[in-house]
C-alpha positions in Angstrom: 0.0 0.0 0.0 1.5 3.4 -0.7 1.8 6.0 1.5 1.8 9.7 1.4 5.8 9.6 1.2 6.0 7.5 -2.1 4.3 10.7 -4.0 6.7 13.0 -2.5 9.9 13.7 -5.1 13.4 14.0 -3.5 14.4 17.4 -2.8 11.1 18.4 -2.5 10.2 21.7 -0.3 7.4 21.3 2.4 4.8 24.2 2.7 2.7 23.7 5.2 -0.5 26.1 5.1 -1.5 28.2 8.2 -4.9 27.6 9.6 -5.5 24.7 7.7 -4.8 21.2 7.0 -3.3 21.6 3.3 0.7 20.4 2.7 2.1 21.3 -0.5 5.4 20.3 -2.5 7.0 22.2 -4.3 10.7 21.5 -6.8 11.9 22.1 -9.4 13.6 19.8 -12.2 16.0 20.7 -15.0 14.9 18.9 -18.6 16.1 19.0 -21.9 13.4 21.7 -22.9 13.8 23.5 -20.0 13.1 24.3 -15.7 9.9 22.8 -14.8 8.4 24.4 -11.6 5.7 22.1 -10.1 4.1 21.1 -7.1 1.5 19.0 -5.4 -1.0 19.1 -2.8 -2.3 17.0 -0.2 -6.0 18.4 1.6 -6.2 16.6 5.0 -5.4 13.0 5.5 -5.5 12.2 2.2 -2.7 9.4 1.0 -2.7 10.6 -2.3 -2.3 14.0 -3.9 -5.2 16.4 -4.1 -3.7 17.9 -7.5 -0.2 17.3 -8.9 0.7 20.2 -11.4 3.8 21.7 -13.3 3.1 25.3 -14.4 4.4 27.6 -16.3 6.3 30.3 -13.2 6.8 30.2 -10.0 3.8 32.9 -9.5 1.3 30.2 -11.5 2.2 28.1 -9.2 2.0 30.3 -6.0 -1.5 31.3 -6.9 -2.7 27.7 -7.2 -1.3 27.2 -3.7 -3.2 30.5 -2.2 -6.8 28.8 -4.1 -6.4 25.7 -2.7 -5.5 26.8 0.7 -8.9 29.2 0.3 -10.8 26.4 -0.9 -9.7 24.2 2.0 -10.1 26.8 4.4 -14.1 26.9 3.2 -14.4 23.1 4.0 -12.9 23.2 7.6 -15.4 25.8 8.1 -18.4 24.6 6.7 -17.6 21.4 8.9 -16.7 23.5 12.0 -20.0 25.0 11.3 -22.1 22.0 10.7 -20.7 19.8 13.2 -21.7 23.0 16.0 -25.4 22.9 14.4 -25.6 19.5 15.0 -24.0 19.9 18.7 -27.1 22.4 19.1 -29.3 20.6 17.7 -28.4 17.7 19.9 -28.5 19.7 22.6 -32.1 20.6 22.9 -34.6 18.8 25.1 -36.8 16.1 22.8 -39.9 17.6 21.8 -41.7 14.2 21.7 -43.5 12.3 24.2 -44.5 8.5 25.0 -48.2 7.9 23.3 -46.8 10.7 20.3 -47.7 9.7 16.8 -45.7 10.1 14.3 -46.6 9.9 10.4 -44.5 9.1 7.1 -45.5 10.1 3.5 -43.4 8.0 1.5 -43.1 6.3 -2.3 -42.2 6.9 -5.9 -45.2 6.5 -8.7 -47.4 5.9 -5.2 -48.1 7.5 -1.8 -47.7 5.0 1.1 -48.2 6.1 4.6 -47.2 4.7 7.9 -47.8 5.6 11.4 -45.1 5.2 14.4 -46.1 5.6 17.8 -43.7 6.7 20.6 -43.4 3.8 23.4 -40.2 4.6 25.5 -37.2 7.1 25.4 -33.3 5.8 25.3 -31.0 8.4 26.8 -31.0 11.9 25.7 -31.1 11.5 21.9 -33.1 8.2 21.2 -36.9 6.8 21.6 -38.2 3.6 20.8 -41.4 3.7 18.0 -43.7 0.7 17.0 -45.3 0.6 14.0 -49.5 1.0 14.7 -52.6 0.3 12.5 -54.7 2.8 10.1 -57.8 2.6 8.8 -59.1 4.2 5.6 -61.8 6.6 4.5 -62.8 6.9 1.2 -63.5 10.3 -0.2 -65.4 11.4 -3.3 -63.8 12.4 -6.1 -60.7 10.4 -5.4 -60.0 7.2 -7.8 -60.6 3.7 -6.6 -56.9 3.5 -6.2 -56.3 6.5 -3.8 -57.6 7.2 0.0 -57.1 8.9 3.1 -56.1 7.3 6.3 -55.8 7.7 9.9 -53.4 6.1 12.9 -55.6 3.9 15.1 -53.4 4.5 18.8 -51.8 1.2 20.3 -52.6 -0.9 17.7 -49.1 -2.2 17.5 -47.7 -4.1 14.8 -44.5 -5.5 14.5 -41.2 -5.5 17.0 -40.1 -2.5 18.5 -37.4 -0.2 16.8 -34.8 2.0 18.6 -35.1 5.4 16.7 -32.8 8.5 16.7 -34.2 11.5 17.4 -33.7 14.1 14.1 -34.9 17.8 12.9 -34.1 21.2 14.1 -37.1 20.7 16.8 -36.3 17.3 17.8 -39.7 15.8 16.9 -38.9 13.7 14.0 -37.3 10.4 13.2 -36.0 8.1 10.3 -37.4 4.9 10.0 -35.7 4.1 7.0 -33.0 5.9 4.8 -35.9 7.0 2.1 -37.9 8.0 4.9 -38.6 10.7 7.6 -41.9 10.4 9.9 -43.0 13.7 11.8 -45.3 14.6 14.5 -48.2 13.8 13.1 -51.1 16.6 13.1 -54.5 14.0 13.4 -55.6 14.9 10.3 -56.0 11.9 7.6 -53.3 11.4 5.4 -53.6 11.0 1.5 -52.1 7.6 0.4 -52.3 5.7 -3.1 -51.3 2.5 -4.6 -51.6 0.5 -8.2 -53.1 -2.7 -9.0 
């Protein structure tokens, strides 16, 4: 397996950026044609280079090195600044309680809905959910292949499931990576499905 050092020519100079966690090479090589003036990068624990460039002067060069280092710079700090969202987010009190329902809206060429009910809180950032029943209404106007549908409380189906607890108000989870189930508002959800 290589390692960062195998990428690294001989004689090269070390650059290490301030503030961030960019390295550069730089050398230069006498050819037949000419000087080349080159260098490479490496953004933060990255084995291999970022970029690996010759260029035509030394200033080329030094101006590739000053928008990478910007360019890294914005990274660190959206990540500084996402990681202290989520740290806030975390931080706030759960906004659900045991007996809660929570509904899902999910589905491609049709709407499928599913109800989750709130049975038991793990630690400061988790709840356990069970799937409940619905039942359907039919509506006028709506095709034979459409309907609305309501939770029906404690009708539990299914094994429980250890949810964490997600959204900028801490009242929402994700039963599934295609999914997200809310706080539902008791009002009948629209749901539709193909023969």
């Amino acid at each position: 397996m290589r390692t960062r050092e195998t990428y690294i020519p001989k004689n090269a100079t070390k650059v290490q950026a301030k503030d961030c966690a960019a390295v550069f090479y730089t050398y230069e090589r006498d050819t037949p044609f000419g000087p080349t003036i080159s260098a490479l990068a490496f953004c933060g624990k990255a084995t291999k280079p970022t970029w690996h460039h010759r260029f035509k002067d030394k200033d080329q060069r030094a101006k590739r090195i000053a928008h990478t280092i910007a360019e890294w710079q914005a990274v660190e700090t959206r990540r500084a600044t996402r990681k202290a969202e989520l740290k806030a987010e975390n931080a706030k009190p759960i906004a659900l309680k045991i007996g809660d329902i929570l509904d899902c809206s999910w589905g491609y060429d049709q709407t499928n809905v599913d109800f989750y009910q709130v049975t038991a809180f793990i630690g400061k950032s988790m709840v356990m959910v069970r799937t409940i029943g619905k039942k359907a209404e039919t509506r006028e106007g709506y095709s034979d292949m459409s309907n609305f549908v309501t939770a029906i409380p404690n009708d539990f189906r299914g094994a429980p499931q250890r949810k964490k607890v997600v959204g900028t108000d801490r009242d929402a989870i994700q039963p599934a990576s295609h999914s997200w189930a809310s706080k539902w508002d008791g009002k009948p959800k629209y749901c539709s499905w193909y023969n």
